[in-house]
N, C-alpha and C positions, 0 to 999 in steps of 0.2 A: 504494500500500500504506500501512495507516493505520500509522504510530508506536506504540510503547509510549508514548511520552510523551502522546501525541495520545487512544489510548483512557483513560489516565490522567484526562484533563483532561473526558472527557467524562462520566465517573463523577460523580454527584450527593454533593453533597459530604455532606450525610446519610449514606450509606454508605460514603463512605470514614473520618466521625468514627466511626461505630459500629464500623466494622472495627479501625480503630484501638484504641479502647475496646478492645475486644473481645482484640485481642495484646496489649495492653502488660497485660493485668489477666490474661493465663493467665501472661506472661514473671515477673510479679512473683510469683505464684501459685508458680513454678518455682524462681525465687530465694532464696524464703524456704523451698520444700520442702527445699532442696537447702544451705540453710545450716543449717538448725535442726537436724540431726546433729552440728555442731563445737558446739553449746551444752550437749545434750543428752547427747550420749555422750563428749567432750573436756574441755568445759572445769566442766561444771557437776554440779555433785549434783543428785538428785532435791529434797533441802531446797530447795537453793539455786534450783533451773527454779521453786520450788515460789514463790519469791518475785516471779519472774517472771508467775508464773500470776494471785499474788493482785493486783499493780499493774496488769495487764489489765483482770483484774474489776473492784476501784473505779476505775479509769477510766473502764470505762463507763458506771458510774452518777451519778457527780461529775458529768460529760460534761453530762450531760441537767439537773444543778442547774445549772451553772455557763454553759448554754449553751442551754437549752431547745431543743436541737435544729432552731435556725431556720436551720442550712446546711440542712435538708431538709423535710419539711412545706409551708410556708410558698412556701420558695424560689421555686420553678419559677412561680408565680403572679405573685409578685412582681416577678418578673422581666419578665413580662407589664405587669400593672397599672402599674409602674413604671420603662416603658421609656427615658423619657426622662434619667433619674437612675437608671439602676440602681448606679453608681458611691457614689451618696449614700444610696440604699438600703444596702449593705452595711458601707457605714462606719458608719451607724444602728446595724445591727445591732451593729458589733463593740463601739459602745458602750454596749450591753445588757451585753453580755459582760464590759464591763469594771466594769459598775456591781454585777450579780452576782456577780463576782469578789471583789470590793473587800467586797462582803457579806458573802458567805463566809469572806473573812480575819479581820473585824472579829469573826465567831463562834469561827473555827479555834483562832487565834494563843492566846488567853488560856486556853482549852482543849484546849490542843494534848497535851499527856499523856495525858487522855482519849480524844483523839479516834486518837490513835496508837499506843493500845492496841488500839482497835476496829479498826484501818487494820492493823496489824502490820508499819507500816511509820516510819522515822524523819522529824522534821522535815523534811529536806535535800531526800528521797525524797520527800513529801506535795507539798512546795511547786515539787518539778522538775514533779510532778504537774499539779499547776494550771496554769504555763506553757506545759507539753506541750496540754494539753487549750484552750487558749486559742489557741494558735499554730496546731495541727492544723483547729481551726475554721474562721483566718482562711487555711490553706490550701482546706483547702473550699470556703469562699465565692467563691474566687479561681478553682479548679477548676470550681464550678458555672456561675459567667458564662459564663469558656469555653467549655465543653461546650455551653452554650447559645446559643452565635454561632458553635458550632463550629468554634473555633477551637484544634482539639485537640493539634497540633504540641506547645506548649509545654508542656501538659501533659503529655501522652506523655514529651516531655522530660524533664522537673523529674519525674514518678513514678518514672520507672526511673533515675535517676542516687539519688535518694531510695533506693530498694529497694537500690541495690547499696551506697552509702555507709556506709549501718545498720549492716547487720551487721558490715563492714570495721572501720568507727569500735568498735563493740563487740567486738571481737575482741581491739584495742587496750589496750581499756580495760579487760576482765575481766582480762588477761595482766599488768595495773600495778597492780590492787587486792584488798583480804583480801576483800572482802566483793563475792564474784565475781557474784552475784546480780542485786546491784545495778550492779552496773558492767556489766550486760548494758542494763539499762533505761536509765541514764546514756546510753550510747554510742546506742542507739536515740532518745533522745529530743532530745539535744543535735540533732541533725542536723534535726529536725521544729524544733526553737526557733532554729536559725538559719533555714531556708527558712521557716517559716511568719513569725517572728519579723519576717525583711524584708519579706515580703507583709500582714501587719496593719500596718506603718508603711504600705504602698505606698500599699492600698487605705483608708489613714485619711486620707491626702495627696490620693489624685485625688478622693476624695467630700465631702472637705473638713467633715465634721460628723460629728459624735460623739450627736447629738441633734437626733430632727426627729419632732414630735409626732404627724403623718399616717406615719410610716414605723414610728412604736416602739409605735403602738395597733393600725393595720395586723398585724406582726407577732407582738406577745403576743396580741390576741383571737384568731388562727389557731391559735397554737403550744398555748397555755397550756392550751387542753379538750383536750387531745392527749396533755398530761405525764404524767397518769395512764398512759394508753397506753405511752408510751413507757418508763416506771420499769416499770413489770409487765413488760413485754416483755424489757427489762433484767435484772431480778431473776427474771424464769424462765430465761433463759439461764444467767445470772453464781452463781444463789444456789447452786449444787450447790456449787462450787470452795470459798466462803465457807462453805458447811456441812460440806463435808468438813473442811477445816483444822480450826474448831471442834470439830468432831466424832473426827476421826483425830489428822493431824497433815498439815503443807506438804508434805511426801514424796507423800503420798494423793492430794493435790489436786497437786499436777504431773501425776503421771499418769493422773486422771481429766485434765487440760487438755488432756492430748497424746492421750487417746483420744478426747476432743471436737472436735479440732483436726482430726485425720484423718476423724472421720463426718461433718463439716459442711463438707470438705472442695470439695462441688463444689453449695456455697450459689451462688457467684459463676457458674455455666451455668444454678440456678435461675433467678437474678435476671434473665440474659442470656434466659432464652426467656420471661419473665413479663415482661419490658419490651418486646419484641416483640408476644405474645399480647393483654396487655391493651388497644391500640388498635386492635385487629382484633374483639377482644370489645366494645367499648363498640359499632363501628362495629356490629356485630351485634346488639346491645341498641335504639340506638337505632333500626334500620330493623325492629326485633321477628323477626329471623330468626335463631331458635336453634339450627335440627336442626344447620345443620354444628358447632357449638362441641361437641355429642356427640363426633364422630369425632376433633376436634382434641385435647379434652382427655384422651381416653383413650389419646392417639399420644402423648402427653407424658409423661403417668401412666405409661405402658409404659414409654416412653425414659428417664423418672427411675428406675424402679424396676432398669430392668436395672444404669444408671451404678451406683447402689448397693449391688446386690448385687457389682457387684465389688470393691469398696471392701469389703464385709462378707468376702466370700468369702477374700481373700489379707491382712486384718487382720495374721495374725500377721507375717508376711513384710515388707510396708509398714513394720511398727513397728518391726519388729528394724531393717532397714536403714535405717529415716529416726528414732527415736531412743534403741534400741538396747535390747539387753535389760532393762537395769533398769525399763523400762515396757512389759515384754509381759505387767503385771496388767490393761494397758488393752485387750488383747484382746476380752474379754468386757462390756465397754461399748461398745464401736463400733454390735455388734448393735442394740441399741434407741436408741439417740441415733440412727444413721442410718435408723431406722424413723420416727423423729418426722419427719424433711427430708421425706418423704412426703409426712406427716401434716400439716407445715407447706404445702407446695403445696395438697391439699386445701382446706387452711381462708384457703389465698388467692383460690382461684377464688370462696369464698363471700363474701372481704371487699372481693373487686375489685366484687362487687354492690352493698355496704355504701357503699364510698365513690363509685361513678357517683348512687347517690339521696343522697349525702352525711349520710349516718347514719354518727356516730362516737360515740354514747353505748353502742351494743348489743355495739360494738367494746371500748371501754373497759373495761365490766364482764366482756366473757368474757375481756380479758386478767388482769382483776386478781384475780377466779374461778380460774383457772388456774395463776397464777402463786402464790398462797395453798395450793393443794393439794398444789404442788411441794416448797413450802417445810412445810408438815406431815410430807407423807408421808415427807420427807428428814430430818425431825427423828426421826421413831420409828422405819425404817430402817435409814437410814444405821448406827448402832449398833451394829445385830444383824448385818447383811446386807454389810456396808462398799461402797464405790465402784460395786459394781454394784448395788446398791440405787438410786443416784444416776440411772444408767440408765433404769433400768426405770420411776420415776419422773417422768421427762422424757418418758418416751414417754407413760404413764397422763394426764400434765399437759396433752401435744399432742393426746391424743382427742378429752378434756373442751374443748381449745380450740375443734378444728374440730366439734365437735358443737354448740357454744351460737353459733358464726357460723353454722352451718347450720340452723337454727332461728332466729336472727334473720335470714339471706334470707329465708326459709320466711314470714315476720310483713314483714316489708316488701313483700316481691312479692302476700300478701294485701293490701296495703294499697292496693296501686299498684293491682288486680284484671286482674294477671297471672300467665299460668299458668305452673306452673314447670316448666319441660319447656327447660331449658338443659344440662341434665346427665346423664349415664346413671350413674345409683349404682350399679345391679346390678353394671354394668362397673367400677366404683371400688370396690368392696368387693372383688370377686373380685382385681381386680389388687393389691389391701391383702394380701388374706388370703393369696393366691398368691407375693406378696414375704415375704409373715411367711416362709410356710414353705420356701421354699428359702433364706431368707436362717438357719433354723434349719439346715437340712440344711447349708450351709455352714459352720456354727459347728463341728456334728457332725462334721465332716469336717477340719478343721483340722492333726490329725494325719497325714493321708494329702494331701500336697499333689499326688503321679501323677494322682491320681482326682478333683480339683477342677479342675488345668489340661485334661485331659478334655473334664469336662463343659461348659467354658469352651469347647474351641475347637468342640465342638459348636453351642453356642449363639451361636457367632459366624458360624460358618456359616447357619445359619438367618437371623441378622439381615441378612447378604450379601444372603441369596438373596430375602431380603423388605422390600431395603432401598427401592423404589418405595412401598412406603407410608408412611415415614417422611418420606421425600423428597416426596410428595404433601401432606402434611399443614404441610410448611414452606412450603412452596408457597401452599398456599390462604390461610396466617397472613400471609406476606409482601403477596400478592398482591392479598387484598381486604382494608385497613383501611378 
């Protein structure tokens, strides 16, 4: 009789780093659902979340000055190309990071009043900013090695002791300071500047170079035609919160955060079935055999739509219990931001075409297209209309996206004089239009929550009873890359 330990061992270790993956990112997922109520509904004003919300936002767009995003991009290649030194590769790296850093002090510092007007945040806060966004990096880069030797133990480790730390340390630390806001981001970020902090010494010591001219030309000719991409994609996400404030007040933009927070909620099983899917796609691309990726991406399309209608459907419910009434204005934005998560899969199945013929110009301009009309439509708006203006605009903004990637497949695959018969749009429109409207009908119904769980365990039974088709279609994605 074979062991548990014995069938353990025979498991390819691919599948046990992705399973891995895989639990410790729903665990922390869990973590942070299930602590952001003591910040939300205990210890924090709506102002006060509201400062929380805006150091999120210019994080992530500093992130991309101060770091050109070469933990991703780049990486995975590099890691390749640069196998023998990947050690020296990333100490490269972190000394990009620290050269851009050092840039950006030398602009900040003497215009720091300026610039922390714009920020609406203090010296102290900017500059935990900068170390946080440095450190977090050199956690990345540490994190991506391993994932890529699979050597996911320690990572698994170091994330979930990370996720539960946080918010403990922050708990601490709002409960000892007036300016309880900030002592949430403090306590978060301290803990990322001591682990990351020790892992950019680590990985500067085992690569032993700060500068190495094939690694730092390597890296920025990759990264640098990307930045565009990457700030637009940024500033489509981030610009709502920044123009609410602007516009409203920090009160507004907390709770547009927390209605964002819950719609993009289950980004991370996107990610999980689109880093599976897409090496089953390519594999399908390159032998020119499309018909199955029809029935695959429509079994996706479905299975996203339905996750999200749930999430749409008990809105108000979610919000009260994870954080709390003072943000059930954020009801009525989940609707269309979790319409866009759709709209964002569509327009990935078009750019996963984009980047196999490695065309990132067509990419570039529908992002920064996109992300300009956001930021308009949020300017005249937001005004009249407040927070769910915000909304609805994000969703308008993801159309425009996935329609100019589809239209630049449409002009690449003329070019390559292949035909385009990868997709069944009839079945992607209808499954859109079909989400719009029961995810309305759900809205509609929010008062009467008898008649939602209902029609909920109806539709659960049905996906019971037709669960072989769901389960055939993982199948074929696993089975043939």
């Amino acid at each position: 009789m074979v062991s548990i330990k014995e069938k353990w061992q025979k498991i390819p270790v691919t599948v046990k780093a992705s399973g891995a993956y895989a639990i410790c990112s729903i665990l922390q997922r869990c973590i942070s659902f299930f602590t952001m109520p003591i910040f939300t509904q205990k210890l924090l004003t709506t102002e006060q979340y509201g400062d929380v919300t805006l150091y999120a936002t210019w994080s992530s767009i500093i992130t991309i000055i101060l770091t050109l995003n070469l933990a991703y991009g780049s990486f995975s290649t590099a890691m390749v190309k640069f196998e023998k030194d990947r050690d020296g590769y990333i100490s490269s790296v972190q000394g990009i990071f620290l050269y851009l850093t050092g840039l950006f002090l030398l602009i900040y510092l003497p215009f720091r009043h300026l610039f922390n007007t714009v920020f609406e945040m203090p010296t102290v806060i900017v500059l935990i900013m900068f170390l946080d966004i440095i450190t977090n990096s050199a956690w990345s880069l540490w994190a991506g090695k391993k994932r890529f030797e699979f050597k996911w133990k320690e990572v698994v480790a170091a994330s979930l002791i990370n996720s539960i730390l946080s918010p403990v340390l922050a708990v601490i630390i709002v409960l000892n300071i007036e300016q309880r806001g900030y002592g949430r981001i403090i306590g978060f970020a301290a803990v990322t500047l001591v682990f990351g902090g020790y892992l950019f010494v680590a990985n500067t010591v085992r690569g032993k170079k700060l500068f190495n001219k094939e690694y730092w030309t390597y890296a920025l000719s990759f990264n640098i035609p990307l930045i565009a991409y990457y700030l637009s994609q940024t500033i489509f996400n981030m610009s709502d919160r920044i123009m609410i404030d602007l516009l409203i007040d920090k009160s507004a933009a907390a709770v547009y955060g927390v209605a964002y927070q819950l719609a993009t909620v289950l980004t991370f099983v996107l990610n999980a079935i689109n880093n599976s899917y897409v090496p089953w796609f390519y594999g399908r691309l390159k032998d020119g055999k499309y018909d199955e990726n029809k029935s695959v991406t429509v079994a996706i399309s479905l299975l996203m739509s339905l996750l999200l209608c749930g999430v749409i459907w008990y809105a108000p419910e979610i919000i009260s219990l994870w954080a709390g009434k003072a943000y059930l204005d954020a009801v009525y934005v989940v609707l269309p931001v979790a319409m866009s998560i759709l709209l964002l899969f569509y327009s990935q199945l078009f750019i996963n075409v984009e980047f196999y013929f490695e065309r990132k110009k067509e990419l570039v301009w529908a992002s920064i297209g996109s992300a300009l009309v956001n930021i308009v439509l949020n300017w005249f708006l937001i005004p009249h209309f407040g927070i769910v203006a915000a909304g609805y605009t994000t969703l308008a903004s993801y159309v425009l996206f996935a329609f100019c990637n589809y239209i630049a497949m449409k002009k690449i695959l003329k070019e390559k004089g292949m035909k385009d018969d990868m997709y069944d749009y009839k079945f992607l429109i209808l499954i859109l239009v079909l989400f719009g409207v029961v995810s309305a009908g759900g809205a509609l119904l929010y008062g009467v929550l008898w008649v939602r769980i209902v029609i909920t365990v109806i539709v659960l039974v049905v996906m019971v009873v037709k669960r072989n088709y769901f389960i055939d279609m993982y199948k074929q994605i696993k089975g043939k890359k």
